[in-house]
Each structure stands twice: as C-alpha cells, then as structure tokens.
N, C-alpha and C positions, 0 to 999 in steps of 0.2 A: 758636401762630399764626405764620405767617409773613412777618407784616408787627409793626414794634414798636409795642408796648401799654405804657403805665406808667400806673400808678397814683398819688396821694397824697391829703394832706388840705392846701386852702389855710386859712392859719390866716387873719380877719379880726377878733381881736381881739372886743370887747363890741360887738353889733352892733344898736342898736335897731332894732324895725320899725315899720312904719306904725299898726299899731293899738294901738300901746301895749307896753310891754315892753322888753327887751333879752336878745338871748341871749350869756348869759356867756361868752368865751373861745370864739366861736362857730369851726367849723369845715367845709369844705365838701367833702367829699369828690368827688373827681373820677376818671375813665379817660380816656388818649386813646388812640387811634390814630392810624397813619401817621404822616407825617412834615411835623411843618411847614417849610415852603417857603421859603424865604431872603428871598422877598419878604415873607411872612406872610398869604400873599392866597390861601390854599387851606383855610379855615377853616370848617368845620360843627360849631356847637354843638345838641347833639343831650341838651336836657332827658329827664328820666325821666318817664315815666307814672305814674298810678298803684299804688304799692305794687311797683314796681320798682326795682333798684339797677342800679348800670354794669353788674354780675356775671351780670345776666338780663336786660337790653338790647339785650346785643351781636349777636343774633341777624340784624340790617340790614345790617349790618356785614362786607363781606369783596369779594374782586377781583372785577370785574365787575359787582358789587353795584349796589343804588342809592348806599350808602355807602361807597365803592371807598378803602381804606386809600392803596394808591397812590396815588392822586391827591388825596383828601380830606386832611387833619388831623380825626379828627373828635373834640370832648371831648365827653364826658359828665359831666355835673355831679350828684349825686347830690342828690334834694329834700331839707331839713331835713325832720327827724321820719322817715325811712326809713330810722334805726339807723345808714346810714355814717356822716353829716352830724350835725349837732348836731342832737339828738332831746329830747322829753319825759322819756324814758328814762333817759336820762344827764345831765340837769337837771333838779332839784329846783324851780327857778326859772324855767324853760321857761316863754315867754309862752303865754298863752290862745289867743292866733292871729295864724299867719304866714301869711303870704298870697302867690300867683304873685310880684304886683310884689316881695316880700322875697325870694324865691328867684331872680328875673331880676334884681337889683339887686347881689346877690351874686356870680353869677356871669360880671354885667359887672367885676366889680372880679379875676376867679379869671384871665379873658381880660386885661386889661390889665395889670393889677400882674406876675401871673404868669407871661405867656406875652408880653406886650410887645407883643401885637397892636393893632389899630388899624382892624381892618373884618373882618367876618364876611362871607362868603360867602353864609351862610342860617345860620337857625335851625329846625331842621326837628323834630317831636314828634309824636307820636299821643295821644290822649286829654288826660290831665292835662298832658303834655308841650305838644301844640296849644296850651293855653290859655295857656304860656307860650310857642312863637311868636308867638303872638297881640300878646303884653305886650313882648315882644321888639323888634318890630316897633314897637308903638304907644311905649313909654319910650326906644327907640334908634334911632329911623328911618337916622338918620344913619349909626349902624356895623352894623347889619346891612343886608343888600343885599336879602333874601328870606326868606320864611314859607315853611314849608312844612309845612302841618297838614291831620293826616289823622286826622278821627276828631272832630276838636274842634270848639267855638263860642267866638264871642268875650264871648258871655255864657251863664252856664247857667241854662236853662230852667226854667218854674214846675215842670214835672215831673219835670226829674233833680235840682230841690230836692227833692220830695220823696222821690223814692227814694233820695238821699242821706242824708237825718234818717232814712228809715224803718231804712239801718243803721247809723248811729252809735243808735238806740233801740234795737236791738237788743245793744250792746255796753253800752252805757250802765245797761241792765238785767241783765248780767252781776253774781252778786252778788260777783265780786273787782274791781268796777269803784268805783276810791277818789274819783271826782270827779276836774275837771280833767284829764280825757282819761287820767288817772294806773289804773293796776291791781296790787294787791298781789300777781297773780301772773296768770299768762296763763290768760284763759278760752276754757279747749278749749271747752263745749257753745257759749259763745255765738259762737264762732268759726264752727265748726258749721255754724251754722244762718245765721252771716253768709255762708258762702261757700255753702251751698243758697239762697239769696236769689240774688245774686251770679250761681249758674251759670245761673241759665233766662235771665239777662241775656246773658251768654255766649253 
C-alpha cells in the first residue's frame, strides 16, 4: 500500500466484562492507516463486522476513498473472539459472553492509553461493526463526534434473534462441539451448512 499501515496487539492486562468474567492477559489486536495528525483530530475508528479481521476489512480503505489514508488515521480494532484479539480459543477460561459495550470499552482505552488521542472524528462500522458505532456514540458521546452505520440497528430485532440462534444451533449441534462455545476440533459439515444458511442471507 502506499500510504503506512502498522499493525499490533494492545495489551490490557485481566479485563473483566460486563456480564461476568474476566479475560486473562486480554489482548486487542488492532491495524491503522494513514497518518495521525499532530493535532490528533483526523481519527476514524473503524470496528470489525462480523467474522471479519483488520486483514479482510481493509477493502473501504484507500485515496479518494470514503476512508482516504491521507487524510483519515483510520484504526481498526479487531473484536475479541475473531482469533486476532483474545479469543475462546486461546482461553481455556474465556468468559460465557463478551458483549459490543466490552469490545467499545476496550478499544476506548486502545485510542487513549495508546495513541494519546482525545476525540474521534467518527466511528464508522457496517453490520456488527454498526452496532458498535452505535455503543460508541451512546458510552462516548463526548469523544466521538459522529456515527456512521451502515447496515446496522441499535438493537437487534426479534428476527435476527432468531436467525441468529437458528446458527449457533446449527454449530452447537456439531458433534465436535465441547459446550461453551469450545470445539475439539473444527467442524467442516456443520460449517457447511452454517455458511448455506448464511449465503441466501447474502
């Protein structure tokens, strides 16, 4: 690319969340682009979607863009449980459930502690990303300036409840699926048939 991009993990130490739990030794994996600004006033944090990493994000991303490196900073903060970030996977001890406010809670401290800012620009996400603009917006009025959600709600509906349970039942019914979101080993059929679900949504 021709604008600089870096990558890391912000470490935040034992981070308890809101529903109970603590993730051990927690860690947040982030990407920025562009270049932050001397004032620190060119800041777009730009949450992940669903089952997305920075690495298959970055697609908004480029001159001219909506998300223009030159002009933007923009980070990306990767969700816990999407394998960058502290995941179920790589804890044994992985709480039950981390929730948007745990992930926008985190990646207010990724902006401050680590980058020394002090006001976002916007928060801008599509889908699962939205619904933290959303959280962004409502737990940081003050340091962000703007939302900007495409794709999302600020609450999810009786019916993406359910089509949301109808694919965690279909994983869940995986028979390498160990409880507690946990699998002895990755299940390809129920994979399958989770992303044939998936595509007519698509």
């Amino acid at each position: 690319m021709a604008w600089p991009v870096e990558t890391g993990v912000f470490a935040l130490g034992d981070l308890p969340v809101e529903r109970g739990g603590v993730i051990r030794d927690a860690g947040l994996a982030w990407q920025t682009h562009g270049t932050l600004a001397p004032s620190r006033d060119n800041v777009i944090v730009y949450p992940c979607s669903y089952g997305a990493t920075h690495e298959t994000q970055d697609w908004l991303i480029g001159p001219d863009g909506v998300l223009d490196p030159e002009r933007w900073f923009v980070v990306i903060p990767d969700m816990f449980g999407n394998g960058l970030s502290s995941s179920p996977s790589t804890d044994p001890d992985y709480p039950s459930l981390v929730t948007m406010a745990d992930n926008v809670h985190a990646q207010y401290r990724l902006l401050t502690e680590a980058f020394g800012i002090t006001q976002a620009h916007a928060a801008c996400g599509f889908s699962m990303g939205a619904g933290q603009a959303y959280h962004w917006a409502a737990l940081y009025p003050d340091f962000v300036q703007r939302a900007i959600v495409v794709c999302g709600s600020a609450r999810t509906s009786l019916h993406n409840r359910v089509f949301l349970s109808g694919l965690l039942g279909i994983l869940e019914a995986a028979p390498e699926h160990l409880g507690d979101g946990r699998f002895g080993a990755e299940p390809v059929a129920a994979n399958r048939a989770f992303a044939h679900v998936y595509a007519g949504w698509g």
